[in-house]
C-alpha positions as CSV (number, residue, x, y, z in Angstrom):
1,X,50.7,35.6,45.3
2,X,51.5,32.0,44.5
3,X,55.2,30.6,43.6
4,X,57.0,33.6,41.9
5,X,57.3,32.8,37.9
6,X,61.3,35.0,38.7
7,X,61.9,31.9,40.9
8,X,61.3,29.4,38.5
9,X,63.4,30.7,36.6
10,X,65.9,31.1,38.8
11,X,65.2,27.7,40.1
12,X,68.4,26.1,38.7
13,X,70.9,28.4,39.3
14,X,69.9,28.5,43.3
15,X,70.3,25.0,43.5
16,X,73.5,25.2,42.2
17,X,74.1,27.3,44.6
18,X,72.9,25.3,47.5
19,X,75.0,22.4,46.1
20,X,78.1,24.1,46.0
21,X,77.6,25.0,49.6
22,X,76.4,21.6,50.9
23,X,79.7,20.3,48.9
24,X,82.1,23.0,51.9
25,X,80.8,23.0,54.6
26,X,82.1,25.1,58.0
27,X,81.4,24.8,61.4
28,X,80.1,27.6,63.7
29,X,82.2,31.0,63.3
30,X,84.1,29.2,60.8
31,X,81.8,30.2,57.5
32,X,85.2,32.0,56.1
33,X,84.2,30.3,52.3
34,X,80.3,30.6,53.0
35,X,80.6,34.2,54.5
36,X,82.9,35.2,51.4
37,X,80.7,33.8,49.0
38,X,77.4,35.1,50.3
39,X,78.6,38.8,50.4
40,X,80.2,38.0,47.0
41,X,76.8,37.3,45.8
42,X,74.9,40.5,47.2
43,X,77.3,43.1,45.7
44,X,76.9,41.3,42.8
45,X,72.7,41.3,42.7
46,X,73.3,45.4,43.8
47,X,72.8,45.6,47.0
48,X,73.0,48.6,48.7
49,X,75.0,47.7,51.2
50,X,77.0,44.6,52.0
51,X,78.8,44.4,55.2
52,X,80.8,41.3,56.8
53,X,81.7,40.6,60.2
54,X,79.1,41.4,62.0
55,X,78.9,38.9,64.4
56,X,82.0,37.4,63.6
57,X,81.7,36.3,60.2
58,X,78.2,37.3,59.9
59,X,77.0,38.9,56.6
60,X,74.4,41.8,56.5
61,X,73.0,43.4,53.0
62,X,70.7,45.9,53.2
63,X,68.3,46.7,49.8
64,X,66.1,49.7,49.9
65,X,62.7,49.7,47.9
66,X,61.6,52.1,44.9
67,X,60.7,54.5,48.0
68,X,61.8,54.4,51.7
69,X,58.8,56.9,52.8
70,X,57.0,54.1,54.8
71,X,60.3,53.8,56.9
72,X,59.8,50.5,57.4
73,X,63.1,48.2,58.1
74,X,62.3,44.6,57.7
75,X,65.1,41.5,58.8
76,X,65.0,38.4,57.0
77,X,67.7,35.7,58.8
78,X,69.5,32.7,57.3
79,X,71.7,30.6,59.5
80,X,75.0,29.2,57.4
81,X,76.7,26.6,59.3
82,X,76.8,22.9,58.7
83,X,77.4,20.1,61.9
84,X,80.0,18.0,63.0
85,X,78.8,14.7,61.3
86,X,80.4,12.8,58.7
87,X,77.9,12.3,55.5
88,X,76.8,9.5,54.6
89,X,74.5,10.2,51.6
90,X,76.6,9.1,48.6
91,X,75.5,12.2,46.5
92,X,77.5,13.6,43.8
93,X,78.2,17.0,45.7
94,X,78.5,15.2,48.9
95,X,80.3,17.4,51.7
96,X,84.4,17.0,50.7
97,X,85.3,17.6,54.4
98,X,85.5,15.1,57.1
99,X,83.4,15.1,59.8
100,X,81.4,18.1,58.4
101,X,78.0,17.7,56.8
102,X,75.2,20.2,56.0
103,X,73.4,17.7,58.0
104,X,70.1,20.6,58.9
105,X,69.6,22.3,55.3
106,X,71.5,25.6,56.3
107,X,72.5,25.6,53.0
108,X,69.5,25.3,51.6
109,X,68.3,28.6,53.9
110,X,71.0,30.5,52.7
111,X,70.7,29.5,49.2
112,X,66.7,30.6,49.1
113,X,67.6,33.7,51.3
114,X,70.4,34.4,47.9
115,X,67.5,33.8,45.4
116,X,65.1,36.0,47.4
117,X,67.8,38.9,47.9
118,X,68.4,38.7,43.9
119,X,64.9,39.1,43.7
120,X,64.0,41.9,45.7
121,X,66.9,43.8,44.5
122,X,66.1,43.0,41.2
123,X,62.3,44.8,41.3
124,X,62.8,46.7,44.5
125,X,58.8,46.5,44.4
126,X,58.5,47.8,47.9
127,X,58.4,50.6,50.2
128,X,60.8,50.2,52.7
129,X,64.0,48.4,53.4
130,X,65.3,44.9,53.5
131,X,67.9,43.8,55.5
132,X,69.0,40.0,54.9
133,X,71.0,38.7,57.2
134,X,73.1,35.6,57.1
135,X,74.2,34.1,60.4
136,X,77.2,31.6,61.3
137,X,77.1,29.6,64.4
138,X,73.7,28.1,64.9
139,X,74.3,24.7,66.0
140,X,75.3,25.5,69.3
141,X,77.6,28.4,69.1
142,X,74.5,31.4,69.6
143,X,75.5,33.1,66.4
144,X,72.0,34.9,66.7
145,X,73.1,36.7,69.9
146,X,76.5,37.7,69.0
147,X,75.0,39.6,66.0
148,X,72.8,41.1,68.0
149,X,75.4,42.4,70.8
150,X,77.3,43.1,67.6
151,X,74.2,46.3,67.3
152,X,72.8,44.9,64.0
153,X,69.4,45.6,64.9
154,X,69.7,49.1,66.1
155,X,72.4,49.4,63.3
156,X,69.8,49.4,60.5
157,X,67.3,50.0,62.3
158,X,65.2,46.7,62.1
159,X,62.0,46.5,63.5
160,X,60.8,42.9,62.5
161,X,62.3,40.3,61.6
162,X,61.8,36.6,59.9
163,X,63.3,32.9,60.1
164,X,62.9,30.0,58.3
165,X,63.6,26.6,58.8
166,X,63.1,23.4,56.7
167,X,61.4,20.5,57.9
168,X,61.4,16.9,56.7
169,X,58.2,14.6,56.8
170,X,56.3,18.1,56.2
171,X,54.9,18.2,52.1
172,X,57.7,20.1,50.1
173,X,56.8,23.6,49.9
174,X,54.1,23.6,52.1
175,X,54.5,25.6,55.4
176,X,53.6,25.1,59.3
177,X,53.6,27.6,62.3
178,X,52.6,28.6,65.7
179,X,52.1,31.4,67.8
180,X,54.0,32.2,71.4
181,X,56.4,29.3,72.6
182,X,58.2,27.6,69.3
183,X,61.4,25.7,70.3
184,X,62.2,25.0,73.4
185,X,65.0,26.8,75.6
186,X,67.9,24.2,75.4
187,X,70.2,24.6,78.8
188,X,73.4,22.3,79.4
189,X,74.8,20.2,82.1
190,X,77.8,18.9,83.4
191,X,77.8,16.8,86.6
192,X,80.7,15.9,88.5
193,X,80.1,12.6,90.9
194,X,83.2,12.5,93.6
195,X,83.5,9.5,95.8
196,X,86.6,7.1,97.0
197,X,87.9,4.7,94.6
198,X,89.0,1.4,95.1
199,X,89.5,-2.3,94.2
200,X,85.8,-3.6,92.8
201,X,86.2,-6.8,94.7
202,X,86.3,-4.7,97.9
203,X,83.2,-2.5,97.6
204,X,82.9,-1.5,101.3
205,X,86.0,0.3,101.3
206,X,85.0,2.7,98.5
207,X,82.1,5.2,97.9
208,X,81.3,3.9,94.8
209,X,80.4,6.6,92.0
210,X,78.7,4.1,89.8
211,X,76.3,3.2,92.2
212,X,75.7,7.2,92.8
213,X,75.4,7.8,89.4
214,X,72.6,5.5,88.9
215,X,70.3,6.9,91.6
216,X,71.7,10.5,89.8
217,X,70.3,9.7,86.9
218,X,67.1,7.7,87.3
219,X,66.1,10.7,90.3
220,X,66.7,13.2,87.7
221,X,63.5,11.6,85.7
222,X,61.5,12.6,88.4
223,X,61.8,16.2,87.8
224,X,59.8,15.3,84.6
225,X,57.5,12.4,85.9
226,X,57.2,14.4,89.8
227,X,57.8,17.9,89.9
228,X,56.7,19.6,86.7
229,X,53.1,19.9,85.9
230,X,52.0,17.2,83.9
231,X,50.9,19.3,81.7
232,X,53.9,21.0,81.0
233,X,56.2,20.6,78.3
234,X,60.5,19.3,79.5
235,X,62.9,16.9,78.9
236,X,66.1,16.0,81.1
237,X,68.3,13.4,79.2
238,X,71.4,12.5,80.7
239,X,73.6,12.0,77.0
240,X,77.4,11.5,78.3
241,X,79.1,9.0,81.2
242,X,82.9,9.0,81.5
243,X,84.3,7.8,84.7
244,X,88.0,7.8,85.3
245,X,88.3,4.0,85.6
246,X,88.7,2.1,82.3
247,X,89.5,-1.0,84.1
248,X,87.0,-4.0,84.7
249,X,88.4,-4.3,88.6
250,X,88.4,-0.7,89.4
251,X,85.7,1.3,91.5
252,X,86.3,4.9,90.0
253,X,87.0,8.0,91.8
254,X,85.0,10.0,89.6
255,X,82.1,9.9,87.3
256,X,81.3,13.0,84.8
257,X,77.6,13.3,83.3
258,X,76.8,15.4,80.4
259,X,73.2,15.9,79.6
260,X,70.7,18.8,78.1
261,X,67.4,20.1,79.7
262,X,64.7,21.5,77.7
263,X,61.9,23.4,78.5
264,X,59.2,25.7,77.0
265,X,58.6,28.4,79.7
266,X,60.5,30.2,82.5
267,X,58.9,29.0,85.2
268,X,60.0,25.0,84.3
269,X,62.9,26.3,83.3
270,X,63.7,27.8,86.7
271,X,62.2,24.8,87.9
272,X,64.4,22.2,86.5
273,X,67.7,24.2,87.1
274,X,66.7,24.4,91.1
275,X,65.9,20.7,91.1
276,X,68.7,19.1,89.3
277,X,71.5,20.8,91.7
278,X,69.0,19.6,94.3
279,X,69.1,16.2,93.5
280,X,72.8,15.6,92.3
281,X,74.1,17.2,95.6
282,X,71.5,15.8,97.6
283,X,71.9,11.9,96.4
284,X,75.6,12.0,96.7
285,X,75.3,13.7,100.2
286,X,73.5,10.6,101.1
287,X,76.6,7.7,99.8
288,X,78.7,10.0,101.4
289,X,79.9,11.0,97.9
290,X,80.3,14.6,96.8
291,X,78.6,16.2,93.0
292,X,79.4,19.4,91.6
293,X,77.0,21.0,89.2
294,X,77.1,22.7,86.0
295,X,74.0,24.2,84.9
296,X,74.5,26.5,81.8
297,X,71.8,28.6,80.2
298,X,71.9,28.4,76.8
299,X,69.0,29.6,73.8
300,X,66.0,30.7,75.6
301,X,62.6,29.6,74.4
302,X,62.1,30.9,70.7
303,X,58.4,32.0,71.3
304,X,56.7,33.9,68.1
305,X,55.4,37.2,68.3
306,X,51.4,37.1,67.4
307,X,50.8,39.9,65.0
308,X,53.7,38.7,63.0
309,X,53.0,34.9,63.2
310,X,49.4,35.5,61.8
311,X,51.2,37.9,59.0
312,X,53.7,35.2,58.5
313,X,50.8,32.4,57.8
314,X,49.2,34.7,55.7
315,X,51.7,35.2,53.8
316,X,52.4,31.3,53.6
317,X,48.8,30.6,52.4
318,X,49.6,32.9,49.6
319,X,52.7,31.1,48.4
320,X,51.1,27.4,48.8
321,X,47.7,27.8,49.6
322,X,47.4,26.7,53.1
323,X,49.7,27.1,56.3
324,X,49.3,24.8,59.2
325,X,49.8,25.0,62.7
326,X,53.5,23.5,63.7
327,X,53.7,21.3,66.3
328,X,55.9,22.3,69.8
329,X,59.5,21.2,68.7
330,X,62.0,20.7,71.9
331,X,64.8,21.5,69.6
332,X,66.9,24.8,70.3
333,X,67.2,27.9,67.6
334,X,68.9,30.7,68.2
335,X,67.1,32.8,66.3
336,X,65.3,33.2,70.0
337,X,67.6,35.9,70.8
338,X,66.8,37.8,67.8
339,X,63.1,37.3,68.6
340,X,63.6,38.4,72.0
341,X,65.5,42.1,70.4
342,X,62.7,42.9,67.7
343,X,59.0,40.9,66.8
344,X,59.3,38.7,64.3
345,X,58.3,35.5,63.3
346,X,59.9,31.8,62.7
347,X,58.4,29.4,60.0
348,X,58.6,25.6,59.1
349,X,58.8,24.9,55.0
350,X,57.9,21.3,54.1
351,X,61.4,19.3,53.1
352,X,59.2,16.2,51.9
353,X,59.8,12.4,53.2
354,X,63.6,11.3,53.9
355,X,66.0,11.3,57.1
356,X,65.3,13.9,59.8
357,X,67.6,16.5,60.2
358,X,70.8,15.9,62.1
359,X,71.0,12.7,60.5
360,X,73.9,11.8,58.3
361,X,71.5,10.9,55.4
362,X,69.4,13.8,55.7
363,X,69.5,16.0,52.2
364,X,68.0,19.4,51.9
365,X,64.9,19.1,49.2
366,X,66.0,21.5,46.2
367,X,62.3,21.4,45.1
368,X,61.3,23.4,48.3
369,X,63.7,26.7,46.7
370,X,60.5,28.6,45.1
371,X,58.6,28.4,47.8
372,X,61.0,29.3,50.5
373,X,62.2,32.1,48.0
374,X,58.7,32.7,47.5
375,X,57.9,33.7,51.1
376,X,60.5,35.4,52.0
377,X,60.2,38.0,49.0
378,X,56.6,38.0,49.8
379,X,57.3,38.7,53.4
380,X,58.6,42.4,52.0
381,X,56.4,42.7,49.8
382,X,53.4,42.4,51.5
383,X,54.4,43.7,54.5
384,X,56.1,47.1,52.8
385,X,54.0,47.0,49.8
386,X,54.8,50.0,47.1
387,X,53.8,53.4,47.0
């Protein structure tokens, strides 16, 4: 099953699709526009059944096969929001909102998840049921979990289900994967450094927060360089300093961190959480200086199940020919809950050469659409193939 001739033909009209999207984009739970004009689309294809909301503004469609005998219930997720960053491409349907750019291709996810759900509901060439699902709130706001306490999977009844993200510096169309840990879990911090302000030409009578703060944040390294096993895959980065001084002559009272650990198991996970309250409140102890830590939990490791990654690549290699292995990314996704609810499998389609993603010149590559398209459809077709 190479690229589908249906989404050559249809090749245009997604991409006008994806355009009109990249040209409005919303952030998080805000998909109002997106969310309206996604469920627009599925009742208008015939789909079964379209319901909004779920998960906030979360869109579900559900598209049953010529026959339902195999009872099979297949998800196949697109995420829909765009990121805070103001574009700086130039393009003719360049984002019209401030400060709001389809900076990571969600559009073009949820424009190829469109053409595939046209598709499928246009042959139906399966036994079984679809269930595309189109999910606000990726970049940072765990849209992926709030569907699922929403019930969506026991809802319909899913019992696998598929993700796909693009990825530049990958050939367009071609597709990469791996099994067991993906993306790496992506955990917050906020660090509080309390010590005794005072006049900077009279150190001695201060407990001076910068000086804390340095040691903070070089010891932190050594949870990477001396703790974990070298072998072992984590990041600390330290990625915010305010302190309440903004004068040249002032020691401040207080120094606030912001920073983002990511690991890809539970053990260095666990690991990294103990040491960093460890250190913080341990190095300030010693200056005399007081630090309050923040440690919040956010998307776990995204790990792929087996039997559906090896499905997944086989289904690639019949779309383009070949399906690499994908390197360990220590980006978050929050399709990780979802994988976590029901197995399932994430994949990487080649977005060609141009800016990485989260880059205010990064551009979603139109000519990746029939092969994105391609795989999903194939995905239910091969998975639920007709009676």
């Amino acid at each position: 099953m190479p690229v589908k001739n249906r989404f050559a033909e249809l090749h245009d009209d997604i991409t006008a699709w994806r355009r009109d999207l990249h040209e409005h984009p919303e952030i998080l739970f805000e998909t109002h526009r997106t969310s309206a004009t996604v469920a627009e689309k599925l009742r208008a294809f015939g789909c079964d059944e379209v319901v909004e909301g779920i998960g906030r503004t979360g869109v579900v469609g559900v598209i049953k096969g010529k026959t339902t005998a195999s009872g099979k219930v297949i998800g196949l997720r697109a995420d829909m929001d765009a990121l805070p960053i103001h574009e700086q491409t130039g393009l003719d349907y360049a984002s019209k909102t401030a400060n709001a750019m389809h900076a990571c291709g969600h559009d073009g996810h949820t424009a190829m998840l469109l053409g595939a759900a046209q598709y499928l509901a246009e042959t139906r060439n399966f036994d079984g049921t679809a269930v595309v699902i189109f999910q606000p709130a990726e970049e940072g706001g765990g849209g992926g979990k709030v569907m699922c306490d929403d019930g969506m999977m026991e809802r319909w009844g899913i019992q696998e289900v598929y993700g796909m993200h693009n990825w530049p510096g990958m050939p367009t169309g071609s597709f990469g994967i791996r099994t067991g840990p993906f993306f790496a879990a992506t955990d917050l911090l906020k660090i509080e450094v309390e010590g005794l302000g005072g006049h900077a030409a009279k150190p001695h009578e201060t407990i001076d927060t910068g000086v804390v703060t340095a040691h903070i944040i070089t010891a932190l390294q050594t949870i990477v360089s001396r703790n974990a096993d070298p072998i072992g895959n984590i990041v600390v980065s330290i990625t915010s300093i305010e302190s309440s001084s903004k004068a040249f002559n002032v020691i401040p009272q207080r120094v606030n961190l912001m920073g983002t650990v990511r690991t890809l198991s539970n053990d260095l996970r666990d690991l990294a959480e103990k040491r960093v309250t460890e250190i913080c409140e341990g190095i300030a102890a010693s200056f005399g200086a007081k630090a309050t830590v923040d440690y919040k939990r956010n998307y776990p490791v995204m790990v792929n199940h087996p039997e559906q990654t090896e499905f997944a690549a086989e289904v690639a290699r019949s779309v383009s020919g070949q399906c690499d292995e994908a390197p360990l990314v220590m980006g978050g996704e929050d399709f990780a809950f979802m994988l976590e609810e029901r197995p399932g499998a994430y994949i990487l389609v080649g977005n060609g050469d141009g800016a990485m993603v989260h880059h205010p010149m990064y551009n979603f590559n139109d000519e990746a659409i029939p092969a994105g398209c391609s795989w999903w459809a194939g995905i239910v077709e091969q998975r639920m193939p007709a009676a």
